[in-house]
PyMOL commands that place a pseudoatom at each C-alpha (Angstrom):
pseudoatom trace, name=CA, resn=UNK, resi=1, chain=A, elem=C, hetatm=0, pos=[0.514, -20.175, 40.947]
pseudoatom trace, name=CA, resn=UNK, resi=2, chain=A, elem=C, hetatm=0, pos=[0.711, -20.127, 36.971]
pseudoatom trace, name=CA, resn=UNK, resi=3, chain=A, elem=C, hetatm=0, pos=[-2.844, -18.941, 36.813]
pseudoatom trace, name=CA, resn=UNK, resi=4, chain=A, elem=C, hetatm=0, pos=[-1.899, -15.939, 39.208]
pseudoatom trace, name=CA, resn=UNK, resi=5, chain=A, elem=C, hetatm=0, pos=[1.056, -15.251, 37.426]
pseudoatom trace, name=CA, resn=UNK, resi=6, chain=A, elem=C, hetatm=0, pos=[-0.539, -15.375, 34.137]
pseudoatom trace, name=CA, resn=UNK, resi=7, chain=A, elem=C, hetatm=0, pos=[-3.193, -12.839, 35.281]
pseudoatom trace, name=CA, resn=UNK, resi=8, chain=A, elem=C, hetatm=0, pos=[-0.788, -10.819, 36.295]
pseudoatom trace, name=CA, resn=UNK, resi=9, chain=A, elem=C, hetatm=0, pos=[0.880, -10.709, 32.988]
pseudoatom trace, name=CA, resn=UNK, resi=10, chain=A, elem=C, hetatm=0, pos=[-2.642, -9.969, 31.288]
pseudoatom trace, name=CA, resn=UNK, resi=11, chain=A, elem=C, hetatm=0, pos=[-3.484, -7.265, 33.546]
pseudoatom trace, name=CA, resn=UNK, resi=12, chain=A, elem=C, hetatm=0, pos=[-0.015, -5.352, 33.272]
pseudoatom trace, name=CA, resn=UNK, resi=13, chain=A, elem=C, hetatm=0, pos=[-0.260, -5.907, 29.417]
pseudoatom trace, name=CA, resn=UNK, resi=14, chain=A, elem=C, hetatm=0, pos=[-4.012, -4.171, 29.858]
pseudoatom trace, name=CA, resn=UNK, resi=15, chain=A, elem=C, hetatm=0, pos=[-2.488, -1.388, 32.015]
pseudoatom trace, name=CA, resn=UNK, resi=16, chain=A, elem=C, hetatm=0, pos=[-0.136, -0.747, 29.344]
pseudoatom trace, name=CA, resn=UNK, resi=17, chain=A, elem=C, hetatm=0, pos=[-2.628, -0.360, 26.542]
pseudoatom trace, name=CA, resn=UNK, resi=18, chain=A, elem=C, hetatm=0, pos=[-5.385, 1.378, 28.494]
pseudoatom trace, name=CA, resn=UNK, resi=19, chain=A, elem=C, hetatm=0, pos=[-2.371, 4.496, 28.867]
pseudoatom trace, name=CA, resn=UNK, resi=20, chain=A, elem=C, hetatm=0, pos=[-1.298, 4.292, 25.434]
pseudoatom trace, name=CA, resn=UNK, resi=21, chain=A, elem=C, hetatm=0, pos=[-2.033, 7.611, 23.518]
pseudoatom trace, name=CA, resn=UNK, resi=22, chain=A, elem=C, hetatm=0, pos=[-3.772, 7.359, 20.154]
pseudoatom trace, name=CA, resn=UNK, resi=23, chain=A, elem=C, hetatm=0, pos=[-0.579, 7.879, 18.349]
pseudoatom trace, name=CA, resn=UNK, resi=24, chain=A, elem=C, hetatm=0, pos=[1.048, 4.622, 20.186]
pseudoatom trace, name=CA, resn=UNK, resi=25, chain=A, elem=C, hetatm=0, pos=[-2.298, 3.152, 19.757]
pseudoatom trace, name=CA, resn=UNK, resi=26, chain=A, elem=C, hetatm=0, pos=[-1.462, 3.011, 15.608]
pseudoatom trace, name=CA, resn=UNK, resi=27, chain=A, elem=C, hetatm=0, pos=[1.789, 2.448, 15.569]
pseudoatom trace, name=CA, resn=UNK, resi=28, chain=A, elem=C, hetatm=0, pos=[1.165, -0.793, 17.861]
pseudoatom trace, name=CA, resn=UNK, resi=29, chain=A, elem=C, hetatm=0, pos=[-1.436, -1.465, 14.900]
pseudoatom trace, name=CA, resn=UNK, resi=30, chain=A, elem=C, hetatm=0, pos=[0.525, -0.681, 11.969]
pseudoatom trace, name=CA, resn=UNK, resi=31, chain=A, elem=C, hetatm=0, pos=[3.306, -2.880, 13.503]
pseudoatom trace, name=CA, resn=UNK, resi=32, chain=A, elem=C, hetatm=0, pos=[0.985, -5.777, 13.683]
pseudoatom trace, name=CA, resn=UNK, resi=33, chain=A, elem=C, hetatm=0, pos=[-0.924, -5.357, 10.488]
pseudoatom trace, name=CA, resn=UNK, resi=34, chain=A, elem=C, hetatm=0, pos=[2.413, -5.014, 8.089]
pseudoatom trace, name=CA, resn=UNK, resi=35, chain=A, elem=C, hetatm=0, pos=[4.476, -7.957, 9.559]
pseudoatom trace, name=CA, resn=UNK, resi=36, chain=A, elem=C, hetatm=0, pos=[4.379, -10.710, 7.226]
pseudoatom trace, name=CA, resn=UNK, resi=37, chain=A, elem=C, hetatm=0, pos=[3.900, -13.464, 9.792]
pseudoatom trace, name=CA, resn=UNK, resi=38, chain=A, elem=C, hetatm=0, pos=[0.271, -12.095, 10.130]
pseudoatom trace, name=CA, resn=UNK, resi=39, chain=A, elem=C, hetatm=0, pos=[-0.553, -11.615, 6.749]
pseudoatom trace, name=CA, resn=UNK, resi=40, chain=A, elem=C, hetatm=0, pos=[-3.398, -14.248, 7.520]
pseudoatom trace, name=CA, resn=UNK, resi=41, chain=A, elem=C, hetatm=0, pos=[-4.907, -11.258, 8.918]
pseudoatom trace, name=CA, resn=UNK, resi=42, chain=A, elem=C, hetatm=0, pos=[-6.779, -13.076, 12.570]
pseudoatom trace, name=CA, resn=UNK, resi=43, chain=A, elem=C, hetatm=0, pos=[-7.557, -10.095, 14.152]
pseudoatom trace, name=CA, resn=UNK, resi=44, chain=A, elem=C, hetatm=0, pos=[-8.243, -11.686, 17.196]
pseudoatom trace, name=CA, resn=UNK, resi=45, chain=A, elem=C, hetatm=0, pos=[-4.791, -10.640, 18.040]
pseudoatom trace, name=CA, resn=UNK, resi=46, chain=A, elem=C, hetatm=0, pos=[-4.985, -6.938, 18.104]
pseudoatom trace, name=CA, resn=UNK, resi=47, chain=A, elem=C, hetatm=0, pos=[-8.736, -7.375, 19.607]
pseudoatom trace, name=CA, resn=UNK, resi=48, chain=A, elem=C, hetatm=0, pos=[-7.734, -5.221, 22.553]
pseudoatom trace, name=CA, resn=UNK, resi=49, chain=A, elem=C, hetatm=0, pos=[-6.325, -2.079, 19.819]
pseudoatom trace, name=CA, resn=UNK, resi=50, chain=A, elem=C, hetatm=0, pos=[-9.964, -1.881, 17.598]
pseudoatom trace, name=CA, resn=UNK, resi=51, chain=A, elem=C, hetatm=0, pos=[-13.303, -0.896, 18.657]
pseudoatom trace, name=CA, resn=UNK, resi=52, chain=A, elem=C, hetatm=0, pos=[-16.099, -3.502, 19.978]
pseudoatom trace, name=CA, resn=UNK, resi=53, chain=A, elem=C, hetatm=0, pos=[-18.504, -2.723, 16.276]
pseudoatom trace, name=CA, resn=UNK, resi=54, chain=A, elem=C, hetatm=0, pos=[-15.248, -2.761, 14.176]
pseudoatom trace, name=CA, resn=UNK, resi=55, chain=A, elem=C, hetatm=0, pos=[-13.904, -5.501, 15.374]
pseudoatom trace, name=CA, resn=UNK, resi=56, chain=A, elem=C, hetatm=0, pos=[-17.409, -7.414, 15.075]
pseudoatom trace, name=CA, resn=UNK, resi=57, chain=A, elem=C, hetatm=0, pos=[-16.831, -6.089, 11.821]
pseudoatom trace, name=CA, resn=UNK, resi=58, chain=A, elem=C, hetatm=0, pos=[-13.873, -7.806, 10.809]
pseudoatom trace, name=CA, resn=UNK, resi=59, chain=A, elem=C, hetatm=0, pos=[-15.131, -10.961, 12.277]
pseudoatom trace, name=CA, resn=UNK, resi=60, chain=A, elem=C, hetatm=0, pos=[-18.486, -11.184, 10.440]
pseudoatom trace, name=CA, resn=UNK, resi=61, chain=A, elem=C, hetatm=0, pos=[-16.493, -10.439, 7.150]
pseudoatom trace, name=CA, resn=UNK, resi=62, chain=A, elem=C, hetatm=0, pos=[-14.275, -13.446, 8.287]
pseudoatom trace, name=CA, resn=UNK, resi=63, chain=A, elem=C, hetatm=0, pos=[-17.263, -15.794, 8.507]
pseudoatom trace, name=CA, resn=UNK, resi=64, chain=A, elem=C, hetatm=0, pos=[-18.753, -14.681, 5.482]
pseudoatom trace, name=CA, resn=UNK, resi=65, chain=A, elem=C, hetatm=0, pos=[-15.874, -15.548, 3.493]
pseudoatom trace, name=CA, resn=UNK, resi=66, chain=A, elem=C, hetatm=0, pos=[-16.106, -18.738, 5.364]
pseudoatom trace, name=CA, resn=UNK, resi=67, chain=A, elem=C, hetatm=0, pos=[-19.638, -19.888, 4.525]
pseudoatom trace, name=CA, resn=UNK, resi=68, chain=A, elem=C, hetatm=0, pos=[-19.362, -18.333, 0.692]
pseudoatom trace, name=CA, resn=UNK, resi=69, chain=A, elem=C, hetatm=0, pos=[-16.458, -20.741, 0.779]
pseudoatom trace, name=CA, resn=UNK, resi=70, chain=A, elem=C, hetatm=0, pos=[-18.406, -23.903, 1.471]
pseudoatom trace, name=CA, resn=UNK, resi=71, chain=A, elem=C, hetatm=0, pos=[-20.687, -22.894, -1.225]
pseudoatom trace, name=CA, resn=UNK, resi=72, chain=A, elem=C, hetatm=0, pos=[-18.950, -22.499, -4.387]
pseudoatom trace, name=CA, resn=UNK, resi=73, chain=A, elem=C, hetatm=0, pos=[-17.619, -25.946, -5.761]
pseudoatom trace, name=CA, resn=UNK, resi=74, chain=A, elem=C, hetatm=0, pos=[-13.540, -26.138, -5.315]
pseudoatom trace, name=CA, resn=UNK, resi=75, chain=A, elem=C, hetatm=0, pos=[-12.445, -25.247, -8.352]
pseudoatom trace, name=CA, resn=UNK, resi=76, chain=A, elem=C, hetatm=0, pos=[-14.315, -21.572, -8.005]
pseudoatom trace, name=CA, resn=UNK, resi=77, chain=A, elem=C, hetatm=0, pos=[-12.909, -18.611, -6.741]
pseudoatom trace, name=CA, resn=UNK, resi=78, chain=A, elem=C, hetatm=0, pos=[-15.309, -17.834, -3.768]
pseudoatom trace, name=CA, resn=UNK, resi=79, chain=A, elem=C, hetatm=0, pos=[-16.481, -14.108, -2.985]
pseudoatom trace, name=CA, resn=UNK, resi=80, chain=A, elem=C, hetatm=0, pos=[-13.405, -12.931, -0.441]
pseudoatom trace, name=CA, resn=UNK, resi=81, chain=A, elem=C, hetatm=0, pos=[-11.553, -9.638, -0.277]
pseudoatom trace, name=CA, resn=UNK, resi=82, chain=A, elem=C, hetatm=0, pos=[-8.539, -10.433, -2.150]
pseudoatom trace, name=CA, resn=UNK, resi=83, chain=A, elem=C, hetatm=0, pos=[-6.154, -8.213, 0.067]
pseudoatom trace, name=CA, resn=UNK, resi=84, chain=A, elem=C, hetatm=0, pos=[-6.150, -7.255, 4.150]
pseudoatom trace, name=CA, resn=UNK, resi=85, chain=A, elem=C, hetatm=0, pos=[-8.889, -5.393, 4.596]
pseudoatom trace, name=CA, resn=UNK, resi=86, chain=A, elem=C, hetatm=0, pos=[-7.074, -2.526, 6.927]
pseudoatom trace, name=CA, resn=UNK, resi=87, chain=A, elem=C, hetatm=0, pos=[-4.886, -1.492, 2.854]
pseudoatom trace, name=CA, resn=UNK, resi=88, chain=A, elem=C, hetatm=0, pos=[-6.173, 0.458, 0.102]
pseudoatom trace, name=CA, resn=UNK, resi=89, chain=A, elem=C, hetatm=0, pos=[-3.994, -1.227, -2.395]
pseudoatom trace, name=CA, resn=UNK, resi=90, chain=A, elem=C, hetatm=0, pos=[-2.872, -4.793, -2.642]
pseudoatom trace, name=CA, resn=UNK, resi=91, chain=A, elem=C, hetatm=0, pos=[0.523, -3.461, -2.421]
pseudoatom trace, name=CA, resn=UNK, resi=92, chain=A, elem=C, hetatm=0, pos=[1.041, -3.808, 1.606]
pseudoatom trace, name=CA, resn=UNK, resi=93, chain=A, elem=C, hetatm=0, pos=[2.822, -1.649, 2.777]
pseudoatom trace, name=CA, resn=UNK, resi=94, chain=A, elem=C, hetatm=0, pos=[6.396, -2.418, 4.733]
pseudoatom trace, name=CA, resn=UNK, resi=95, chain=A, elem=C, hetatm=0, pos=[7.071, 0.305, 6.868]
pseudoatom trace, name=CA, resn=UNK, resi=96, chain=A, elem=C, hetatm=0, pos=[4.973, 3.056, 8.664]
pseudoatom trace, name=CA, resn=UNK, resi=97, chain=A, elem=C, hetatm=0, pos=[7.526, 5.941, 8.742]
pseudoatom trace, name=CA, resn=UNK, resi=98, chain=A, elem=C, hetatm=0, pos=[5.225, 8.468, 11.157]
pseudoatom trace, name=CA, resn=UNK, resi=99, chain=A, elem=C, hetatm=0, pos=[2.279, 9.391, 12.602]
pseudoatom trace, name=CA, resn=UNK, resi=100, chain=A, elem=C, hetatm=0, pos=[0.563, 12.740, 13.889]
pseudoatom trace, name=CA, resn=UNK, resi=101, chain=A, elem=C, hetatm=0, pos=[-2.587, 12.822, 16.244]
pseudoatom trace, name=CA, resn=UNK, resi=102, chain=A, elem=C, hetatm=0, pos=[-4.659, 15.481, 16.273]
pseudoatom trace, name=CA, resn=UNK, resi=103, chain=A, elem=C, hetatm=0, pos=[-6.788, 14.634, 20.054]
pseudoatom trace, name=CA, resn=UNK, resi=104, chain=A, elem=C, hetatm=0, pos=[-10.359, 16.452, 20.622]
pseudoatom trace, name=CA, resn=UNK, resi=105, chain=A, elem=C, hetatm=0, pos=[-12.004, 14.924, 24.086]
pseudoatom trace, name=CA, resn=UNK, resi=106, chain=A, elem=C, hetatm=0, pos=[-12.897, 10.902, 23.672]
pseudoatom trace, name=CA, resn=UNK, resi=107, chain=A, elem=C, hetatm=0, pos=[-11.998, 11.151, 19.710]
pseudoatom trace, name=CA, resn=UNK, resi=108, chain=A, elem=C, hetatm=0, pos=[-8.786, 11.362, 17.722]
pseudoatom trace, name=CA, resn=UNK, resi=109, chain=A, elem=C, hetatm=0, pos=[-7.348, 10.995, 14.448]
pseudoatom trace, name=CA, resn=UNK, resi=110, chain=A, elem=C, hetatm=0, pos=[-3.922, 10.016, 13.806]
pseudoatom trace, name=CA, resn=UNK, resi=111, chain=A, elem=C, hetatm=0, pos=[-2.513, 10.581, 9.953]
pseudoatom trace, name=CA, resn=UNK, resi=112, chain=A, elem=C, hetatm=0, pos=[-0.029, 7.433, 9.906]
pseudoatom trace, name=CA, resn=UNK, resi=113, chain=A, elem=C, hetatm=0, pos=[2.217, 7.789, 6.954]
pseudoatom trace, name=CA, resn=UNK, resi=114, chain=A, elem=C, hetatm=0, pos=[2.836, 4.297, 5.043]
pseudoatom trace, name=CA, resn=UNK, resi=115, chain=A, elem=C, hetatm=0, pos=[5.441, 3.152, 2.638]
pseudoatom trace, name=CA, resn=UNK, resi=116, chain=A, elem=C, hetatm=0, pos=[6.141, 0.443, 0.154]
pseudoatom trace, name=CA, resn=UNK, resi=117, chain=A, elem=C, hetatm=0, pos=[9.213, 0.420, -2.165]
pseudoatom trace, name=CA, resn=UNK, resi=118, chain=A, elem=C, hetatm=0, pos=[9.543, 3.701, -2.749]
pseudoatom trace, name=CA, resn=UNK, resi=119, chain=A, elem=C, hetatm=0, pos=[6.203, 4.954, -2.485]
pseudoatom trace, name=CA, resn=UNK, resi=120, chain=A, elem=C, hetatm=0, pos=[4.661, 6.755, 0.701]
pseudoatom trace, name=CA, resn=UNK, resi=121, chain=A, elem=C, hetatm=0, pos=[0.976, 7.805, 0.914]
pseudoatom trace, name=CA, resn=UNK, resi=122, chain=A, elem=C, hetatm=0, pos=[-0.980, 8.819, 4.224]
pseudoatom trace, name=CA, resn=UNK, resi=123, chain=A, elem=C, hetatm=0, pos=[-4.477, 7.193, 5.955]
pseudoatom trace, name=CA, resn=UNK, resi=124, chain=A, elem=C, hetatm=0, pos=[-6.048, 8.823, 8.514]
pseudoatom trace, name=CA, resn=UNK, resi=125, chain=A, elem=C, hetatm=0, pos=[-7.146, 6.256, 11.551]
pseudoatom trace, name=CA, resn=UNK, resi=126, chain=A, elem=C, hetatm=0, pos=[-9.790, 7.091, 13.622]
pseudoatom trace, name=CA, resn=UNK, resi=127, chain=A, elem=C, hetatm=0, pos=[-9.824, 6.508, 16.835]
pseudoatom trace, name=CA, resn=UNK, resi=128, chain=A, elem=C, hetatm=0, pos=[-12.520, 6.941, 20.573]
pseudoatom trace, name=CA, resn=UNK, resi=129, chain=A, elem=C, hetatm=0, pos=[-12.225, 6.068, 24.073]
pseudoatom trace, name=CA, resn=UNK, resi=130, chain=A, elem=C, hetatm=0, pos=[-13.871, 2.541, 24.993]
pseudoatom trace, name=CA, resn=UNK, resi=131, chain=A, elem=C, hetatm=0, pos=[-13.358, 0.957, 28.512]
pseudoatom trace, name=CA, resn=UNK, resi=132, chain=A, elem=C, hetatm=0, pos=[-10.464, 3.361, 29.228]
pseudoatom trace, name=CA, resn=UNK, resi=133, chain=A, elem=C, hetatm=0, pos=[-8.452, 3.400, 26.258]
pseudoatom trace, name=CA, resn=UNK, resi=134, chain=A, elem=C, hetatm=0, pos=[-7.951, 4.389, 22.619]
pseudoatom trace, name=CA, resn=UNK, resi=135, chain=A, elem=C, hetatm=0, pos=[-9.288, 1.878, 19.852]
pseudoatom trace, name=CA, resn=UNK, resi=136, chain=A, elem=C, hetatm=0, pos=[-9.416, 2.300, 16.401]
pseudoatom trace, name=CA, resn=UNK, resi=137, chain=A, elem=C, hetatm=0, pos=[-13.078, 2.992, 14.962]
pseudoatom trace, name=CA, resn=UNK, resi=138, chain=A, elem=C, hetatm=0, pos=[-12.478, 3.338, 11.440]
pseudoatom trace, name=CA, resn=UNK, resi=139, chain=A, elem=C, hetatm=0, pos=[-9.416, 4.327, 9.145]
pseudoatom trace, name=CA, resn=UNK, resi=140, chain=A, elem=C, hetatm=0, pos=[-9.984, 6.549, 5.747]
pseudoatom trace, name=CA, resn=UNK, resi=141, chain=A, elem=C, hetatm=0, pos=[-8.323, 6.368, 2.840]
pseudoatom trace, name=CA, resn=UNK, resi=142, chain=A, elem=C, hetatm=0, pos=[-8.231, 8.657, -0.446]
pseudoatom trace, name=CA, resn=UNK, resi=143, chain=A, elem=C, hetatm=0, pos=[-10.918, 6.079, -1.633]
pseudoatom trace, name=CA, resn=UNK, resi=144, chain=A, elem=C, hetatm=0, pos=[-13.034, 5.260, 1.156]
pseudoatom trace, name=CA, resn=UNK, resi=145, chain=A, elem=C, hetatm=0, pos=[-12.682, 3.958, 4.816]
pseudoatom trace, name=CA, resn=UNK, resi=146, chain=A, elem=C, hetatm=0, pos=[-12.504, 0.505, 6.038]
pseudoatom trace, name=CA, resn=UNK, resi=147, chain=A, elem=C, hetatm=0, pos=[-16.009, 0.376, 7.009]
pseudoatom trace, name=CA, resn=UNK, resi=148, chain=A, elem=C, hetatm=0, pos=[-17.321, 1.401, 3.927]
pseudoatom trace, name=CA, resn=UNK, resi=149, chain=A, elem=C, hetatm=0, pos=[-15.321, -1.792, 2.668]
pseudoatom trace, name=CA, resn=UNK, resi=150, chain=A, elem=C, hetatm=0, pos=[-16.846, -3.952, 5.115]
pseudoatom trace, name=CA, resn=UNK, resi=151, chain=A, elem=C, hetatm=0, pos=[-20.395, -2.937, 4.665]
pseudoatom trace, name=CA, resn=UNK, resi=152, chain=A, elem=C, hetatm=0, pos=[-19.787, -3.163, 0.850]
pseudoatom trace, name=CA, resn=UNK, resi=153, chain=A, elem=C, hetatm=0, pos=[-18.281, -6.417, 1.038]
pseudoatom trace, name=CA, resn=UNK, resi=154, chain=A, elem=C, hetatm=0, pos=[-21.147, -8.336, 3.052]
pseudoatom trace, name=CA, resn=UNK, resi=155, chain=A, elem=C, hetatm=0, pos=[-24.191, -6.601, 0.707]
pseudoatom trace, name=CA, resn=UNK, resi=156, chain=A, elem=C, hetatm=0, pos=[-22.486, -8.770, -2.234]
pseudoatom trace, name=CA, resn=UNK, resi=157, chain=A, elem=C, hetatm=0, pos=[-24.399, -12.349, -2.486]
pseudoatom trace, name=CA, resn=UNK, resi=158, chain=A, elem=C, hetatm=0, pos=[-22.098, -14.918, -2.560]
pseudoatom trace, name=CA, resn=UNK, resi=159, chain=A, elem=C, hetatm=0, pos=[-23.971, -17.595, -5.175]
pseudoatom trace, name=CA, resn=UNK, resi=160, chain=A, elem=C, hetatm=0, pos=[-22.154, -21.242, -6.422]
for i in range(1, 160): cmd.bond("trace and resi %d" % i, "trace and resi %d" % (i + 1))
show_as sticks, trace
zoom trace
């Protein structure tokens, strides 16, 4: 009985997302990625909102950190993005105060305006269709896109 009623749960929760439009899609996101209490950034929890190669992404940067972590003695800073990964800026921000989507077939972007004491600044997420629904594929900033980090990121040796 718990098992059926916990599939049930899982499936409505899958329903929900799969009709979510691109625009939801971010702000569900955004809501995750800027609350403090996941600041340890295990994005394992918002598997269901990224796509299949970025979130394989995310987790090979993960391990990396990891392993250059067992090799550099404890009093050494090992090779790690200093920041989440899904920011510009160290500065996180605290509040996403809109978002537009602009929707063309199986791809979208969504603009999703961020702010931090004071400050606002816009990064465009972009998003596709996989399985049904609307994942995140990338998001661009005035400097770059997240990928770009990630690729960078893992081409760096990490040496003791």
């Amino acid at each position: 009985m718990r098992f059926l009623c916990a599939m049930t749960l899982w499936l409505s929760a899958f329903a929900a997302i799969a009709g979510e439009s691109p625009a939801r899609t971010v702000q569900t996101f955004y809501s995750w990625a800027i609350a403090p209490e996941h600041a340890d950034g295990d994005v394992a929890q918002v598997r269901q909102l990224l796509g299949r190669d970025l979130f394989a992404a995310l987790q090979a940067q993960r391990a990396y950190e990891a392993a250059c972590a067992k090799l550099v003695p404890t009093d050494v800073k090992p090779h790690m993005l200093d920041q989440s990964p899904f920011f510009l800026w160290p500065d996180q921000p605290t509040a996403l105060v809109s978002t537009t989507a602009q929707v063309t077939g199986d791809t979208a972007q969504v603009r999703a305006r961020l702010a931090v004491d004071g400050q606002q600044w816009t990064d465009t997420v972009v998003l596709g269709r996989q399985d049904d629904r609307w994942v995140i594929l990338d998001i661009a900033w005035q400097e770059g896109t997240l990928t770009r980090r990630l690729t960078e990121f893992a081409a760096q040796r990490c040496e003791p």
